[in-house]
N, C-alpha and C positions, 0 to 999 in steps of 0.2 A: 820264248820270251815270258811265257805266264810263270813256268817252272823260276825264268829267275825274281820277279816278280815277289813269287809265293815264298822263298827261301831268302828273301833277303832279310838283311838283320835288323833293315829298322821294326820289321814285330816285334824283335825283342828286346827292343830301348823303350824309357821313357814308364810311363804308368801298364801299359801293357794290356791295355781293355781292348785293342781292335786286332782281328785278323785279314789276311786275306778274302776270307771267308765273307767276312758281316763286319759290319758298322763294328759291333759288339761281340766279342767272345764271348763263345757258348759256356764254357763253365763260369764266368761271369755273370751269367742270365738264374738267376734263382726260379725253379721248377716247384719247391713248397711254397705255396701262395697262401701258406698262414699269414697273418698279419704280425705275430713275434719273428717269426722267419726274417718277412720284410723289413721289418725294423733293424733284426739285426744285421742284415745285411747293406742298409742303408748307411747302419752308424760305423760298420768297417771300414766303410768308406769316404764316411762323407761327416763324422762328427769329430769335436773340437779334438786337436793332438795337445797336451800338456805338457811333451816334450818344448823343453827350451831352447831355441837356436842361439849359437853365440852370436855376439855382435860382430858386424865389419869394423877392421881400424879404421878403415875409410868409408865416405858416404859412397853410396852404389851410384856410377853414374850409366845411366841407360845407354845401349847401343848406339849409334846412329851409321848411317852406311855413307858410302864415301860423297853420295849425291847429296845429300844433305849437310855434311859440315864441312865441305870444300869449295861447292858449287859446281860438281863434277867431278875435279880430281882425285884419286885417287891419295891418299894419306902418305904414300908411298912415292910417289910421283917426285921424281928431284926438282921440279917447280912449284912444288904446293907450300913449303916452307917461306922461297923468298918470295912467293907469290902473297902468303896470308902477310910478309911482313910489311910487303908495297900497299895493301890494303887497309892495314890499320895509320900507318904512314898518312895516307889519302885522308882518311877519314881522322882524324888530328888536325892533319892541314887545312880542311874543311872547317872544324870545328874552331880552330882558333882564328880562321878569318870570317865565321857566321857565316857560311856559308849551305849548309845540308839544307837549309829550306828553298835554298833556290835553284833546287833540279826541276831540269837538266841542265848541266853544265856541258859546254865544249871546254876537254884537254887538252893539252898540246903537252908530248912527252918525246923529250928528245936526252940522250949523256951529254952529259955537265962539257961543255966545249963543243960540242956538236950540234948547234942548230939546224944544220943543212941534212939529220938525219930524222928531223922530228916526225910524229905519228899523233895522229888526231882521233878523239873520240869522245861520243857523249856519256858524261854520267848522268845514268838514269835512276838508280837507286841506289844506296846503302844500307845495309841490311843489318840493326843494330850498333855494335860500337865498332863496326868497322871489320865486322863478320865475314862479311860477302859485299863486294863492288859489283852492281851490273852496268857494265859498260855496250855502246855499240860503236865499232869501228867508222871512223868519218873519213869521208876523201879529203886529203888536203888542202888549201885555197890553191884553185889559180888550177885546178886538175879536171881532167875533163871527168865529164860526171856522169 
């Protein structure tokens, strides 16, 4: 287990300053402790590069994982799409009857002709323009509880 450990290839990804071994790789570790030594071993590393990067066509949008801009889901999930679109839906309908300040609300969600199918639940937040719905499921009236 150490052998694979020791031989795996992430030592050799990335800046490449740590081993197995130590925090820090030994040829890494400057041994003349003159103070020009220092320096210039400091500024190989660590001072300004005047190499120019091209620009992105696009602005960089940071990572996020699928907890964070689904509410779980995965991005992937064949529910996450018409799930985000029942969300922004929600939070619209909300908005154009003035309604977001008056959580929590009781839903009632049933298909258009189907009463006798409906589902009950409170909205307890909205998260933004309709980002994230946190809902909790309600027993129906008249249901033992």
């Amino acid at each position: 287990v150490f052998r694979d450990v020791h031989d795996h290839p992430a030592w050799k990804a990335g800046a490449q300053l740590a081993s197995f071994e130590s925090g820090l790789k030994s040829e890494q570790i400057v041994l003349d402790g003159s103070d020009a030594s220092m320096r210039a071993a400091a500024d190989r590393l660590f001072n300004y590069d005047p190499k120019v990067q091209n620009r992105r066509s696009a602005p960089m949008i940071p990572f996020k994982a699928c907890g964070a801009r689904c509410g779980g889901l995965c991005v992937l999930d064949p529910m996450t799409a018409p799930g985000g679109i029942a969300t922004k839906n929600l939070y619209y309908l909300l908005k154009r009857h003035e309604l977001p300040s008056s959580l929590p609300l009781l839903l009632r969600f049933h298909p258009e002709g189907h009463p006798d199918l409906a589902e009950h639940a409170f909205l307890l937040k909205v998260v933004g323009t309709g980002d994230l719905a946190v809902l909790a499921a309600a027993a129906p009236f008249g249901a033992p509880g």
